[in-house]
Structures are given as C-alpha cells and as structure tokens.
N, C-alpha and C positions, 0 to 999 in steps of 0.2 A: 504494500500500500504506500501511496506517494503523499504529499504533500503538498497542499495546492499554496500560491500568495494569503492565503486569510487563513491558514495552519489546519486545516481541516484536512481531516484522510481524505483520500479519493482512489477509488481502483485503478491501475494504471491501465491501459489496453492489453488485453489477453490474460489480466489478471480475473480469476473465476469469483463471483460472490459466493457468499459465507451460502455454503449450504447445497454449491451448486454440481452438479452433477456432468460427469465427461460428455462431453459434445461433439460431434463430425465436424471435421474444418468446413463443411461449409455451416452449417449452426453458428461456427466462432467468427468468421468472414460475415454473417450477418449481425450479432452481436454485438460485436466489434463496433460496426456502423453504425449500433444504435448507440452507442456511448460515444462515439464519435461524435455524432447530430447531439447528444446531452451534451457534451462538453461543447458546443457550438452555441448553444443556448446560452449555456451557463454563461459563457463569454461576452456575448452579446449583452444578457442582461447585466451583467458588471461593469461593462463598458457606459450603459445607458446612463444606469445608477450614477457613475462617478461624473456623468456630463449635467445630468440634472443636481447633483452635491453641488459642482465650482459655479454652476447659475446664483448672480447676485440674488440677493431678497428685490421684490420689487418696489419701485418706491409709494406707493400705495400701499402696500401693507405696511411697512415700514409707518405711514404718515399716521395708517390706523391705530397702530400698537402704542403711537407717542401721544396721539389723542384720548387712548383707552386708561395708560399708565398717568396721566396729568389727570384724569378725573377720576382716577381711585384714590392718587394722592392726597387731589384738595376735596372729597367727600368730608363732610363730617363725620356719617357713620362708620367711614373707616377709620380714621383714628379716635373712636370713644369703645368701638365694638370689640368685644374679647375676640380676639385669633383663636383659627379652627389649629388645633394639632394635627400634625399630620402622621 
C-alpha cells in the first residue's frame, strides 16, 4: 500500500484489496482500469478543491460579514446577555 500527498493509504495498481480473491489477467487489465479512472477522479476532484481554496472571498460577503459583526457588537442585548457555553 502506497501513500498518496494527504498520507492516506491507497492501493497501488495490481495491488489486490483486502479480501480479494486471484483473478485472470484479463479481470486485473480490467481492474486495473477501474482504479485507474478512481485515481482520475480523485485527481481531478483535488485539483478543483485546491482552485476553488486560492479563490478570494468575494467582496460582498466580505461587506456582509463586516455589517453582520458591527451590529452584534453595538446590540445592547449583546453585551448585557449571558454567553451561551459552548
């Protein structure tokens, strides 16, 4: 078992899962392929993830959050009200 960038096992190609039972080479040529197309996936979806991560905040939300955070600050019932534990 190998080790992908995020330290997670991963089977290598032609490596059998736990459990699995001997196969005709062509079984493992199809197999194969399909762990090939997961590992294609997988890549793809990491690649997305990490494109949609370095996108700034936009600045509308941004403008929300600063309007959200000024009026809890200057509430009165926030500063007399007991704080929830968390």
């Amino acid at each position: 078992m190998t080790r992908d960038e995020f330290g997670e096992g991963r089977r290598g190609v032609g490596e059998p899962r736990c459990g699995a039972k001997k196969t005709t080479q062509g079984q493992r040529v199809q197999g194969q392929r399909v762990v090939e197309f997961q590992d294609s996936i997988g890549k793809e979806l990491r690649n997305l993830y990490d494109d949609v991560v370095s996108q700034p905040v936009p600045d509308r939300f941004l403008k929300l959050l600063n309007q959200l955070e000024t009026n809890v600050l200057s509430s009165p019932a926030t500063s007399s009200a007991p704080r929830k534990s968390e």
